[in-house]
N, C-alpha and C positions, 0 to 999 in steps of 0.2 A: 818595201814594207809600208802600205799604205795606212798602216794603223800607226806610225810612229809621230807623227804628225799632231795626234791628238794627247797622245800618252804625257806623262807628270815628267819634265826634263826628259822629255824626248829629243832635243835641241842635241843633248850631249854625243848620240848616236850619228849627228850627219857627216859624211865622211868617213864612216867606219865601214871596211871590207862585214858583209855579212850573210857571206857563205861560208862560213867555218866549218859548218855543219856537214856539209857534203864531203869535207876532207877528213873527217876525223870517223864519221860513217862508215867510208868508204875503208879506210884504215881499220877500224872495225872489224870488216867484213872480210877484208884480204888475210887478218891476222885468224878471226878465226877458221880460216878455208885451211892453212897453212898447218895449227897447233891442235884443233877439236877435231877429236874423234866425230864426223860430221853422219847422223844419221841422214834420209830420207827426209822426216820432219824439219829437221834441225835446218836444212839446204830450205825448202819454202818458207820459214819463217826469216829469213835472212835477207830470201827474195821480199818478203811483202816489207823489211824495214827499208829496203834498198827502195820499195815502189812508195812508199810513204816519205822516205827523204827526198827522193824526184818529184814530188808533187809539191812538197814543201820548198823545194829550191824554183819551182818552176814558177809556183804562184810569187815568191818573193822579187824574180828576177823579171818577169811579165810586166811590159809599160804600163797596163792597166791593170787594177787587184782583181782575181778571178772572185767570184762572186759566192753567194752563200750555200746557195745551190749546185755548183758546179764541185766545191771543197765537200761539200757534203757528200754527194753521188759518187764521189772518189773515196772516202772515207769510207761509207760502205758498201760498197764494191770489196776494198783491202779488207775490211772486216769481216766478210760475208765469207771468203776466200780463207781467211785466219779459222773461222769457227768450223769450217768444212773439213779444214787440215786439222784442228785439236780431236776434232769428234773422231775423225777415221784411227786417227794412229791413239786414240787414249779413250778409258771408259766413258761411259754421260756418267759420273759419279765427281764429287767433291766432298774434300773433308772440312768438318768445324774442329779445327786443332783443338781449343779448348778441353774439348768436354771428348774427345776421341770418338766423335761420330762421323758417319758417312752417311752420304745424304746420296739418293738417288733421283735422277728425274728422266720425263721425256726426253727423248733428244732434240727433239725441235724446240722446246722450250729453254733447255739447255743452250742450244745454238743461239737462241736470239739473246739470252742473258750474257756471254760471250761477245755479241755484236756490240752490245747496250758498254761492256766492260773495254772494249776495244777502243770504242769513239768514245767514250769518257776520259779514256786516259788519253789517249792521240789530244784532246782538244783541250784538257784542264792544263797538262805537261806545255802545251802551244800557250795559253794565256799567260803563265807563268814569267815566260821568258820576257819581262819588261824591266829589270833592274838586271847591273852585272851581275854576274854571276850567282844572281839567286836560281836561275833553273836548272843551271851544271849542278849545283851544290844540293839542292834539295833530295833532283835524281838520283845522284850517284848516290845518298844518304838509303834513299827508298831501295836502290840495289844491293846497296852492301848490308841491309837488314836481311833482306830476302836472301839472298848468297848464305848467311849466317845459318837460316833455316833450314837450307839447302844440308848444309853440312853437318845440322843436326837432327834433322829427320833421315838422313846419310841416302838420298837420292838424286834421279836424275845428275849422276855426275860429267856425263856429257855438257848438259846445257847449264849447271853450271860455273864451269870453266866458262863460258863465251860471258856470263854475268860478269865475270872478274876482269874479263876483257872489257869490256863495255865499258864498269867502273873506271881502270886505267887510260880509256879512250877522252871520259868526261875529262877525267881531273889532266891529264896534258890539254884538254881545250881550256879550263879553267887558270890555268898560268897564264895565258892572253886574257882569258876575260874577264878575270878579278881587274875591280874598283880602282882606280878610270879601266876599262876595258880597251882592247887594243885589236879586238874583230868582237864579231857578235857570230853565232849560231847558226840564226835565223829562223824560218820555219823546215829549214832541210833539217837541223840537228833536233830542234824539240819535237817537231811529230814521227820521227823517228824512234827517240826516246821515247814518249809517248809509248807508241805501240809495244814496243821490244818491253818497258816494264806487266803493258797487260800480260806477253807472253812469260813474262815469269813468275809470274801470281799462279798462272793458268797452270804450268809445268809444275809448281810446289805443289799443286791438287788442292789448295786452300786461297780460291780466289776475293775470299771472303776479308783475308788478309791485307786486301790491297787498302782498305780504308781504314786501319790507323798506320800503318806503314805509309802511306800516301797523301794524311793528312789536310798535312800545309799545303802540297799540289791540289788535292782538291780542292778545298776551302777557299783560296788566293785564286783559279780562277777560276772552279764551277761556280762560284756564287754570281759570278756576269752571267755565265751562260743561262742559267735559273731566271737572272732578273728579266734579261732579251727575252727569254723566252714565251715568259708570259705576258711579257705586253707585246710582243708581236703573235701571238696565237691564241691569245686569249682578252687582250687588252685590257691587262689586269699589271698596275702599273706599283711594285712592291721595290721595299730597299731603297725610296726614292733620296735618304739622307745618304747610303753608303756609296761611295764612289769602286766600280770595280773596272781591272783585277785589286785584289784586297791592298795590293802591297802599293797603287797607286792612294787607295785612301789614304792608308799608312803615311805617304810621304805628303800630301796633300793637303789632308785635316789633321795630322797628329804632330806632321812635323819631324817625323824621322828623317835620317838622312838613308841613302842609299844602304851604306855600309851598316847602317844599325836595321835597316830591313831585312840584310842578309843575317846578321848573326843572330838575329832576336826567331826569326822562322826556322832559321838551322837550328840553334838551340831545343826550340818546341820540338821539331823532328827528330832530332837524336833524341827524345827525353821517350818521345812516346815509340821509337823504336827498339830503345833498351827497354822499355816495360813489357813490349811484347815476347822480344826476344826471352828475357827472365821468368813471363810469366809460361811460356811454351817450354821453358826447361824442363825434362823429362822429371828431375828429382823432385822440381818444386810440386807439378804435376802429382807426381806419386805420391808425397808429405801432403797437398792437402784436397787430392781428391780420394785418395786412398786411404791413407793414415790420421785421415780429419785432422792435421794441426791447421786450425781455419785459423794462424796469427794475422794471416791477408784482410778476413773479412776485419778484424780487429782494427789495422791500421787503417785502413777506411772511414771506420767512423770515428775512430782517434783524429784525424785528420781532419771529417769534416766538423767537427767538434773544436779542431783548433781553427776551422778557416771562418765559422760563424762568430766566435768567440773576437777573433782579429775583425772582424767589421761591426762588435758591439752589439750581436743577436744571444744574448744570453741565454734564454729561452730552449732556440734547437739546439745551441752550441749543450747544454747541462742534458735536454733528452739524449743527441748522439752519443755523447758519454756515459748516458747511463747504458745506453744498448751496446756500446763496446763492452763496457762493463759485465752485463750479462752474459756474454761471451767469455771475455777474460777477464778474472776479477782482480789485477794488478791495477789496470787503468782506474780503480777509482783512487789512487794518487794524483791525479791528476783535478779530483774536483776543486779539492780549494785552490790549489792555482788557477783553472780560471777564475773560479768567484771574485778571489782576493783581483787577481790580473783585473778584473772589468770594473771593479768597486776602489780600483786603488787612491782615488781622487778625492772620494767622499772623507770631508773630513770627521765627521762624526765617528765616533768610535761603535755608538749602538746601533745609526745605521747598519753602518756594514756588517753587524753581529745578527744583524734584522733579516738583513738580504744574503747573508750565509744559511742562517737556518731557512729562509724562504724556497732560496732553491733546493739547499739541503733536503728537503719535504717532498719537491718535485721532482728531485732525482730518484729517493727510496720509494716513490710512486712507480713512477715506470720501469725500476727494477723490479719490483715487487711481482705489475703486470705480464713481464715477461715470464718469471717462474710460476706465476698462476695457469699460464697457460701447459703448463704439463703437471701442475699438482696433480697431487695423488694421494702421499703423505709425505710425511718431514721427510723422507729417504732421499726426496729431490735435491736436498741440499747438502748431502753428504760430500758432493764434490767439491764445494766450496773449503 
């Protein structure tokens, strides 16, 4: 691992067995030959995770680091191979879960957007892996949301079962590699990971899904790939303060320790994977793309109403309230506790009677505006 060298307590790694990754792969791969109903497709995607873990154990385990070019040409090769097998065995269609559309495209352009989603994930899943067990933990997070979808959009039940495998594959390598770690992965188990999560984005028909399921994986280490990129192809030299992958800033400038990298990035990814999950719930779907209860859009700007308010922007914090408001008109309980919350300091007493009725003023402004905009006559207000 020639990159370990440079990494934030890199130190902590020398000595450490770090092919786990080809063991637990390979276990992967035997268990699902064994228990999955294995179609056609099913067998070369297994093949390209098994040719992405050999290339990852080979550059790890090679006296010298294979170079940037050579990992690359290998990349998409497996990629090129992945998008050729999606497209044959499944439509050039994807859906946008949200809003229940399907989107159609070329297939060649299809294929390369496929390619583009293949080596994003293979390489941000491969950045990742530089604290213990943050890239076991993350992954199996981003699996077991998509698994969840799986079972609520009630498809692809072949492929997956080999997700659920996968997941049980991560977490017994995570029992060695939680914090001190007792092997490492390497680049056999993350660009392995890697690919197998593109393939299951792909298989859910909503590969659109993979970026907020995906998050932390991407953000922690596309944001390196982003930075290299443009100063070696462009010589355009950005992010010169943030140190990447994220989680080395993280330990670096901010001070975390390893263990508070892991649980602070896990935590973000469960957060934004239960929102997804909740928010693709068919009933919720139904309540408010059907049956307009829009209480979502409400808590929105209830929310950002309380996050301006908590950093002392009274201003938008009193307009988002009012547009909650116009929505549901419950929320304007809530105006004098900010006012009163922001002004609790002042001790004058006419002050704060000053700055109640001020914003007081600018809130029935901007509700006012909103119902202008469908006046008619007074009937507009009969809902209230």
């Amino acid at each position: 691992d020639g990159g370990r060298a440079y990494a934030i307590n890199g130190s902590k790694s020398v000595g450490k067995p770090r092919g786990a990754g080809i063991i637990f792969i390979l276990v992967f791969t035997i268990t699902c030959m064994i228990f999955v109903n294995l179609s056609s497709e099913i067998i070369i995607y297994l093949i390209l995770v098994l040719a992405a873990m050999l290339s990852g154990y080979l550059d790890d385990s090679s006296s010298s680091p294979w170079g940037e070019l050579k990992k690359g040409i290998i990349d998409f090769v497996i990629a090129v191979m992945a998008a050729v097998t999606y497209l044959h065995y499944n439509p050039n269609t994807f859906d946008i879960s949200l809003f229940k559309l399907t989107v159609t495209l070329n297939p060649i352009i299809y294929g390369v957007l496929i390619v583009i989603l293949i080596w994003v994930s293979i390489n941000v899943t491969n950045c990742s892996d530089g604290v213990d067990g943050l890239c076991g933990t993350l992954s199996a997070i981003t699996l077991s949301s998509a698994y969840v979808l799986f079972m609520i959009f009630d498809i692809e039940s072949s492929f997956r079962h080999t997700i659920l495998i996968m997941v049980v594959c991560i977490l017994g390598y995570l029992w060695f590699n939680a914090s001190p770690s007792k092997l490492l992965m390497g680049d056999a188990g993350s660009r392995a990971i890697g690919i197998f999560i593109a393939f299951a984005f792909l298989k859910l028909h909503s590969p659109l899904l993979y970026i907020p399921l995906a998050i932390v994986l991407i953000i922690d280490g596309g944001l390196g790939l982003i930075k290299v990129s443009f100063m070696r192809f462009l010589h355009i030299k950005i992010m010169q303060n943030i140190r990447t992958p994220i989680h080395d800033h993280m330990r670096k400038n901010k001070d975390w320790s390893d263990t508070q990298v892991v649980f602070r990035f896990t935590i973000i990814q469960v957060i934004l994977g239960l929102a997804v999950i909740y928010g693709l719930n068919p009933f919720i779907l139904l309540e408010f793309l059907a049956n307009v209860h829009n209480d979502i859009i409400v808590v929105f700007f209830v929310l950002l109403a309380l996050y301006m308010s908590k950093h002392k922007k009274i201003v938008p914090s009193v307009i988002f309230l009012a547009i909650a408001t116009g929505i549901k008109y419950f929320t304007i309980l809530l105006l004098p506790v900010i006012i009163i919350y922001h002004f609790r300091k002042e001790e004058k007493l006419s002050v704060r009677f000053l700055k109640c009725f001020q914003y007081g003023i600018l809130f029935a402004v901007i509700l006012v505006l909103q119902y202008a905009l469908y006046f008619r006559d007074f009937q507009v207000l009969v809902a209230m």
